[in-house]
C-alpha positions as CSV (number, residue, x, y, z in Angstrom):
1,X,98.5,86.6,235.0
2,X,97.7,83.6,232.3
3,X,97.8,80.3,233.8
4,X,101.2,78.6,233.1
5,X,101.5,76.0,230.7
6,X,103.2,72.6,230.7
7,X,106.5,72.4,228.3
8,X,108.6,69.6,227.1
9,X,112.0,70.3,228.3
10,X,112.9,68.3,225.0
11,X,111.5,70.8,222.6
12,X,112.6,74.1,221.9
13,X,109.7,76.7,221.7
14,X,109.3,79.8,219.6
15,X,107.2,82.9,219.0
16,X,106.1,83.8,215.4
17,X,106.4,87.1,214.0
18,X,104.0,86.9,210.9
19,X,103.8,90.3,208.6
20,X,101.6,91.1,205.8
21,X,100.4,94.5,203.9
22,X,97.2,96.1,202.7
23,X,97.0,99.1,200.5
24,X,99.1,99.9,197.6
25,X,101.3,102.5,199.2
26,X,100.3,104.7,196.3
27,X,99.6,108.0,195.5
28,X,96.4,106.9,192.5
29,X,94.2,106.4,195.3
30,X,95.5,108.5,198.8
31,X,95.2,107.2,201.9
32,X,96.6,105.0,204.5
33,X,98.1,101.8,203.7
34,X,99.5,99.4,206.2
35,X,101.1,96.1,207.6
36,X,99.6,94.4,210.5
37,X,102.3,91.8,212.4
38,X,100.8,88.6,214.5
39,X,102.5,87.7,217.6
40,X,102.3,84.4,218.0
41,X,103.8,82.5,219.9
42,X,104.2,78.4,219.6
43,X,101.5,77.4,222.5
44,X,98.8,79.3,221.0
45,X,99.9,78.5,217.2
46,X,98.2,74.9,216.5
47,X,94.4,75.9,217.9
48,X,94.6,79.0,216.0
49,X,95.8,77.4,212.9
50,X,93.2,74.6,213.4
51,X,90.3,77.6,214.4
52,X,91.6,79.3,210.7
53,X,91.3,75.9,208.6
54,X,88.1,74.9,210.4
55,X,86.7,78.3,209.1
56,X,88.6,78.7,205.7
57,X,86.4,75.6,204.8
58,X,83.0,77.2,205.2
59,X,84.5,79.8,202.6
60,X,86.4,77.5,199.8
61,X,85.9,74.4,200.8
62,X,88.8,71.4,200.6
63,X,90.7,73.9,198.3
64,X,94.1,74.5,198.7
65,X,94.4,77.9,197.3
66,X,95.4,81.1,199.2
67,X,92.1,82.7,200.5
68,X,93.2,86.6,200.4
69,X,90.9,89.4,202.8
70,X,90.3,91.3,199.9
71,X,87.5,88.5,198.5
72,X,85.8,88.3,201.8
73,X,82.2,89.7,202.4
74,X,81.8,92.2,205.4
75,X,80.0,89.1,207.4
76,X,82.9,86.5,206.1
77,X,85.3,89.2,207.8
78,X,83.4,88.9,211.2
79,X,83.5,85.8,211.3
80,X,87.0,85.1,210.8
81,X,87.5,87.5,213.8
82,X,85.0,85.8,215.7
83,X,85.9,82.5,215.1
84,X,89.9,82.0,214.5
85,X,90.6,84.8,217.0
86,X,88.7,83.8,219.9
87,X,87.6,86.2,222.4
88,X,88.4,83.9,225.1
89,X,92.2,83.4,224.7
90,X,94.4,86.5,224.9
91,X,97.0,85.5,222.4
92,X,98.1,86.1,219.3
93,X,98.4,89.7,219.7
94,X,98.3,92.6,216.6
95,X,100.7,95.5,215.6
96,X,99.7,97.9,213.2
97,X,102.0,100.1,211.6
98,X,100.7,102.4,208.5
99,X,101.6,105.5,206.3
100,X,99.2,108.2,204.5
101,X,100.1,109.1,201.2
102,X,98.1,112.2,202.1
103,X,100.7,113.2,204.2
104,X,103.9,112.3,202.7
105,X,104.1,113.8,199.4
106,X,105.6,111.8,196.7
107,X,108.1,113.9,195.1
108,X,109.5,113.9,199.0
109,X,109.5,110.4,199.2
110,X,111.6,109.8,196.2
111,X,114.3,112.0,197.0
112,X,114.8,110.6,200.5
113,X,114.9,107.5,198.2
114,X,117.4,109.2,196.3
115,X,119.4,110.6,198.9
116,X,119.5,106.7,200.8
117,X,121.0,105.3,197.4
118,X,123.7,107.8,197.6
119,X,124.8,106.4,201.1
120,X,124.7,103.6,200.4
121,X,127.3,104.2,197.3
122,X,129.1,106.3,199.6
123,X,129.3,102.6,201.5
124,X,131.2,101.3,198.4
125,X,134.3,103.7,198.9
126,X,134.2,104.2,202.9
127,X,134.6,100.0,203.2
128,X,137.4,99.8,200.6
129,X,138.8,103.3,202.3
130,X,138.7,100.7,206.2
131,X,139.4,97.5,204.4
132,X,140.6,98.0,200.6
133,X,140.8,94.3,200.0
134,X,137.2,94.1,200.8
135,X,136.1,93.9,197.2
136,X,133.1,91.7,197.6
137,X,131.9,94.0,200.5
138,X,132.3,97.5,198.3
139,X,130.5,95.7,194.9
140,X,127.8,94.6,197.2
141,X,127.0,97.9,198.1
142,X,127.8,99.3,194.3
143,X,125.2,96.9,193.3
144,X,122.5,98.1,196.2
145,X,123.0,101.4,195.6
146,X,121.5,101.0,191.6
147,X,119.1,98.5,193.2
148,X,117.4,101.0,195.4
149,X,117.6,103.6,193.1
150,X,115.3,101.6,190.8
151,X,112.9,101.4,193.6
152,X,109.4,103.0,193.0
153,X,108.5,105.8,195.9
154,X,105.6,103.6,196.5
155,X,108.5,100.8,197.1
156,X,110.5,103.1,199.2
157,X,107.9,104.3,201.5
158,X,106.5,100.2,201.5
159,X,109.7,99.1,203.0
160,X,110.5,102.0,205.5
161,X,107.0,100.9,206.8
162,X,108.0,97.2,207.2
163,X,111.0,98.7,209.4
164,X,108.9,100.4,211.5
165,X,107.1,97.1,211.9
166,X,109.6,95.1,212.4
167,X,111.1,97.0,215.2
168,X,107.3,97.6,217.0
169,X,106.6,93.7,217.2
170,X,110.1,92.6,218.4
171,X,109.8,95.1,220.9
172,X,106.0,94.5,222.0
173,X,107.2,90.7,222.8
174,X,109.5,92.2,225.1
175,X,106.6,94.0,226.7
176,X,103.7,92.0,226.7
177,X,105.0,88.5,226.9
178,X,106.8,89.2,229.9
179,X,105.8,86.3,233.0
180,X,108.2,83.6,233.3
181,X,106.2,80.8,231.7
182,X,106.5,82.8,228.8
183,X,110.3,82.7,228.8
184,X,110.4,79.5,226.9
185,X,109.0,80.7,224.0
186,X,112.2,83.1,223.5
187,X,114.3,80.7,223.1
188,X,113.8,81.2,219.0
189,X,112.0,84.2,217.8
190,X,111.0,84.1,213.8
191,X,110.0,87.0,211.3
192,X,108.2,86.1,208.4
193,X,107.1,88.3,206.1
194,X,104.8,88.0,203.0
195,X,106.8,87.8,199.4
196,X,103.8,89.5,198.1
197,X,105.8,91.4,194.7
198,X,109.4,90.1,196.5
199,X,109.7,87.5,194.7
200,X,113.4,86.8,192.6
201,X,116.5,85.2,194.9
202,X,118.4,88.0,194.1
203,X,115.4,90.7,195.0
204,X,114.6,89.0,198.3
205,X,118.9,89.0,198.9
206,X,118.5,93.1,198.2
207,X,115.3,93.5,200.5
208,X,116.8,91.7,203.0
209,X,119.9,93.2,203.3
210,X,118.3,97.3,203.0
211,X,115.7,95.8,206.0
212,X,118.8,94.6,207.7
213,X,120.7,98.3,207.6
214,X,117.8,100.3,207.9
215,X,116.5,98.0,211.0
216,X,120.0,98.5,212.6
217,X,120.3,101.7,212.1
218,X,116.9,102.5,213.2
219,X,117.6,100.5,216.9
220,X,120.7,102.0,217.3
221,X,119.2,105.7,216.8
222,X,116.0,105.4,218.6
223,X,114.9,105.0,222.3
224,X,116.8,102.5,224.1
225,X,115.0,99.4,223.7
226,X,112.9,98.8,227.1
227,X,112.9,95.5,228.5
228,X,112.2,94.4,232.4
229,X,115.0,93.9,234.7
230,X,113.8,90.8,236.1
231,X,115.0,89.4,233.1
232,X,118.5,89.6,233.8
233,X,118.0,88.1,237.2
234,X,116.6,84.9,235.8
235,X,118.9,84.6,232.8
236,X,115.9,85.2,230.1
237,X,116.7,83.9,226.6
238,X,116.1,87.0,224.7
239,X,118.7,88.2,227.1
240,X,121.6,85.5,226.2
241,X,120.7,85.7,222.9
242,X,120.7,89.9,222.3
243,X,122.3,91.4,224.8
244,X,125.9,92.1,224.2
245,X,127.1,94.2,227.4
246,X,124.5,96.2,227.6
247,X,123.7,96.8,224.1
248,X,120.7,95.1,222.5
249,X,122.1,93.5,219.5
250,X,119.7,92.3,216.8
251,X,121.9,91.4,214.0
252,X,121.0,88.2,214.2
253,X,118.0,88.2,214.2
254,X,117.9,90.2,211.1
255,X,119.8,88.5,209.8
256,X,119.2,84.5,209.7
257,X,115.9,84.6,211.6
258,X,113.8,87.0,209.2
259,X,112.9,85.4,205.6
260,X,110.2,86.3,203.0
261,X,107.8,83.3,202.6
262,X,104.7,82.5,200.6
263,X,101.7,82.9,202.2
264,X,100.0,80.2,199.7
265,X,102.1,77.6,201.5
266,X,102.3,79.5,205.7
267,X,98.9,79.7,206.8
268,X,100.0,82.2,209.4
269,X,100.4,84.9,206.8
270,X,97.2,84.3,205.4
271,X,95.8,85.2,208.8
272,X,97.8,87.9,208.9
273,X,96.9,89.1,205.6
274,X,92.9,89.2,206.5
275,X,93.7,91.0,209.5
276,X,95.9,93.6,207.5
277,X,92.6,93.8,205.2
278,X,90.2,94.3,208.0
279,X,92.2,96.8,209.9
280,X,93.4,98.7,206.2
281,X,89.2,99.0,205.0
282,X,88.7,100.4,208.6
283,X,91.0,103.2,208.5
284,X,89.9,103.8,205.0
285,X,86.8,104.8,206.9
286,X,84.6,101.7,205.3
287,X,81.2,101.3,207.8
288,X,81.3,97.6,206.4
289,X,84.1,96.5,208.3
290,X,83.4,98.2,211.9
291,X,82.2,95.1,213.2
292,X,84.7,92.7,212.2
293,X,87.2,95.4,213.4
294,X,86.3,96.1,216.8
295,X,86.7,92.0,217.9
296,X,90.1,93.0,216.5
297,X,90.4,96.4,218.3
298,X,91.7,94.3,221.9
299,X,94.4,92.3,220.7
300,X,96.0,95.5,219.1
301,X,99.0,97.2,220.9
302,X,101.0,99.6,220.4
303,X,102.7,102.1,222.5
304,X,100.1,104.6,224.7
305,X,97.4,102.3,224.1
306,X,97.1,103.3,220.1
307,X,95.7,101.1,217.7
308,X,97.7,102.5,214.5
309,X,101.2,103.9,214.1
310,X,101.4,106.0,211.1
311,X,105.4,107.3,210.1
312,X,105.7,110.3,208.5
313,X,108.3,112.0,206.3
314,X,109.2,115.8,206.1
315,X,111.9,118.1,205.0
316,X,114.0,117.0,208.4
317,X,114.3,114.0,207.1
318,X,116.3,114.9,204.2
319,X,119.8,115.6,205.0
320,X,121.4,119.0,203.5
321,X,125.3,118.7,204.1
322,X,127.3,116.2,202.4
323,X,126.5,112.2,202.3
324,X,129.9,111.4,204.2
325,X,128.4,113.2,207.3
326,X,125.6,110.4,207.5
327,X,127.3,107.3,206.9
328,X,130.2,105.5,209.4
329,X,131.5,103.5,211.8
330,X,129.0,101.9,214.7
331,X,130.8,103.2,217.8
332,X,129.9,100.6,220.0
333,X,131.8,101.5,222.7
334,X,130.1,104.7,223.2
335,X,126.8,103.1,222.7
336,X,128.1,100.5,225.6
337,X,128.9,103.3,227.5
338,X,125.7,105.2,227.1
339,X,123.6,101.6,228.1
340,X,126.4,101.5,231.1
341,X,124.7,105.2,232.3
342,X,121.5,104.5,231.6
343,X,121.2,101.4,233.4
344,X,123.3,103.0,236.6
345,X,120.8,105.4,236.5
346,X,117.9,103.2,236.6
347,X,119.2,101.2,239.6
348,X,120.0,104.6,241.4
349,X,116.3,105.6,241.0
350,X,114.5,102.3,242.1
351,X,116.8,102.7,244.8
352,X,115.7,105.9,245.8
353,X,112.2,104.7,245.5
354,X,112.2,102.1,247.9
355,X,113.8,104.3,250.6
């Protein structure tokens, strides 16, 4: 267990979720491009950030520019994991999350593109068909459908990586910050990601919104999402804030707590953006990087102890009957239900267990 740590009751605390990419997500040069995602939360944050500037001044100097991974030397790369990540704290931690262009073939890509542009016009006449004075709602998704149909494959397969991201680090905070001096930190939980080619209002309004519906889609379809039972015992913020009756609802998170900043300006991304490097050149196989990867190697988590989570498309992921079978109505009250069971269930067992 970490030693606790004083707070202010005065100030509210936070953990950071800081994003950034590495690889091109292309097919001109195959391979495995990535994200890696920083936890990190507020106690940790100013020593890390003054560990980062202390070192990003033995490579630029004073200079205020944006020192990017992809400039730095196989030695400048140890160091920064050396040095801003020190071996004796345990925090921030890492979350890898990649795809292979080896293994998802780009005319595949860019019809699941395709067929993900026709649900979402389908959205257009299924919200005027529940609500036909909802206008603004139906043009909104008129408008995204022709946006994402635009997108490149290598933008389509970038942004179904950031998903899978996204929904790995929120719920790796759940499992590895988990002892009750942690709890404070909860009370605000913030995703930034790097603009990197986002960079228009109206793009980053369009990214936002596809992360928002794929990201609740996704958590609504998957695994329930784990968390420990203590928590609801001693009234946990993440649980005030997301649980709705069972139900872990994120919306809201997605929704005014995730932003695309500039990494010139959040030093935090730049760290993030060397460690998406150093990780990206390692599983691109380059010796030169080994070193400066293994001091990495700990503070990277992911489920079953891997160190890389690479999706993966195939012909199941296409659908083959109509587009009106794959878009409607959350049924929350079955999903309630279904968290009602699984939780009875759970209590039953530890019951049993204890006998």
């Amino acid at each position: 267990m970490r030693r606790a740590v004083g707070y202010n009751s005065e100030r509210t605390f936070s953990v950071k979720i800081l994003i950034d990419d590495s690889g091109s997500f292309s097919w001109h040069k195959p391979g495995v491009s990535l994200f890696a995602g920083i936890l990190l939360p507020d106690r940790v944050m100013p020593e890390m950030l003054e560990r980062f500037g202390q070192w990003r001044r033995t490579i630029i100097g004073k200079s205020n520019r944006e020192l990017k991974g992809a400039e730095l030397t196989s030695k400048q790369m140890y160091a920064f994991a050396y040095k801003v990540l020190s071996h004796a704290a345990r925090d921030p931690l890492l979350t890898v999350v990649g795809a292979d262009t080896r293994r998802n073939p780009e005319n595949l890509i860019s019809r699941c593109r395709d067929q993900v542009a026709q649900q979402f016009a389908y959205c257009e006449k299924f919200a005027l068909q529940q609500n036909p004075k909802n206008k603004r709602l139906a043009q909104h998704y008129k408008e995204g459908a022709g946006w994402v149909r635009k997108r490149s494959p290598q933008n389509f397969l970038w942004v179904n990586t950031l998903e899978e991201q996204i929904l790995q680090c929120v719920q790796h905070l759940a499992a590895y910050f988990i002892e009750p001096e942690d709890d404070a930190e909860f009370e605000s939980i913030e995703i930034i990601i790097d603009r990197s080619f986002v960079r228009r209002d109206q793009q980053i309004q369009f990214w936002k919104e596809w992360l928002r519906n794929g990201l609740v889609g996704r958590s609504h379809r998957s695994e329930a999402f784990a968390i420990l039972e203590d928590w609801r015992m001693r009234d946990h913020p993440f649980i005030r804030k997301y649980e709705r009756d069972g139900v872990m609802e994120f919306s809201d998170l997605y929704q005014k707590h995730m932003r695309f900043d500039d990494s010139q300006t959040v030093l935090g991304l730049q760290v993030a953006d060397i460690c998406a490097h150093i990780c990206y050149r390692f599983h691109r196989r380059d010796p030169a990087v080994i070193a400066a990867y293994n001091y990495l190697r700990p503070r990277i988590v992911g489920g079953g102890g891997r160190s890389l989570t690479l999706i993966q498309f195939t012909e199941q992921s296409l659908f083959k009957d109509s587009v009106e079978n794959h878009v409607k109505l959350l049924d929350v009250e079955r999903m309630r239900s279904k968290a009602a069971e699984r939780r009875r269930m759970r209590v039953q067992a530890e019951g049993e267990s204890s006998l």
